[in-house]
Residue, then its C-alpha position, 0 to 999 in steps of 0.5 A: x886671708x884678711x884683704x882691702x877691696x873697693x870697687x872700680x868706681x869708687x876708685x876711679x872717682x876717689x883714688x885709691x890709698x898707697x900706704x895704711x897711712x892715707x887710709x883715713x883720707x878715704x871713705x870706708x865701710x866701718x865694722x863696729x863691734x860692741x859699739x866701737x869702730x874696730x881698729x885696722x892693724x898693719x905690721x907688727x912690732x915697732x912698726x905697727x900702724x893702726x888705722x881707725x877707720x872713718x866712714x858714714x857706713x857703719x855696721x856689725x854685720x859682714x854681708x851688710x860690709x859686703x854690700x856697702x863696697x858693692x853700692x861704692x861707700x868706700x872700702x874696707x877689710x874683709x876674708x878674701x873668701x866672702x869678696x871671691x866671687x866680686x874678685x873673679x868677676x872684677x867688681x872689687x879690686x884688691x888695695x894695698x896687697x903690698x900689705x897684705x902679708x902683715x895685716x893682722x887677724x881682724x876681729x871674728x866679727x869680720x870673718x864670713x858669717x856662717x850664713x855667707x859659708x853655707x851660702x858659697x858651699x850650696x853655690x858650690x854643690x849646686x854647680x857640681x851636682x848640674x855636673x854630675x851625670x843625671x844616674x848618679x843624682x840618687x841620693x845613694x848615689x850623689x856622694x860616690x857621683x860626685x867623688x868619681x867627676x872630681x877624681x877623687 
């Protein structure tokens, strides 16, 4: 799912938009891709809105977006699976989730980059192999251990 996040200080210094409409009246990370800033489309059909965004942050890689909303350059879109961890621990907070719904697919360039999906999935199996018991760390083992903690 295709979300908006900022943090709690840029809000509280900014305020935070109500409707897609006030969006450009607010600072934002910008995804440039082929050199262009990417479009932000809500709603579909005659009631589509798109968003250009504006921003001095500007940048064709997701983690260097990611990292712009965690320094409170503005805000942007992103995959709620890169913004997990920052929105269980509450330094991002999520926009216009009335919206969310009708948010249309952002470019690919916009998903988790391969390198953000390995980066959760070994954060995930390191928590879970300090979970299995130390005698089923062999790697014979590690499969059949940790599909028997799961309960799988």
């Amino acid at each position: 799912m295709t979300i908006l996040v900022a943090t709690p200080h840029y809000l509280a210094r900014f305020g935070a938009p109500e409707s897609p409409q006030e969006l450009n009246r607010f600072r934002s990370v910008v995804f440039i891709e082929r050199g262009f800033r990417t479009a932000w489309s809500f709603g579909s059909g005659r009631d589509a809105k798109r968003v250009v965004p504006t921003g001095v942050f500007r940048t064709s890689d997701i983690e260097q977006m990611r990292m712009g909303v965690l320094e409170t350059s503005g805000y942007c879109p992103g995959a709620s699976m890169a913004f997990a961890a920052e929105l269980r621990e509450g330094t991002v907070i999520r926009l216009l989730t009335a919206f969310e719904r009708t948010v249309q697919s952002l470019p690919y360039g916009l998903q988790p980059s391969p390198v953000t999906k390995v980066r959760i999935l070994s954060g995930t199996l390191r928590r879970l192999s300090r979970s299995v018991p130390s005698s089923t760390r062999d790697p014979a083992n590690l499969c059949a251990g940790m599909q028997g903690h799961l309960g799988q």
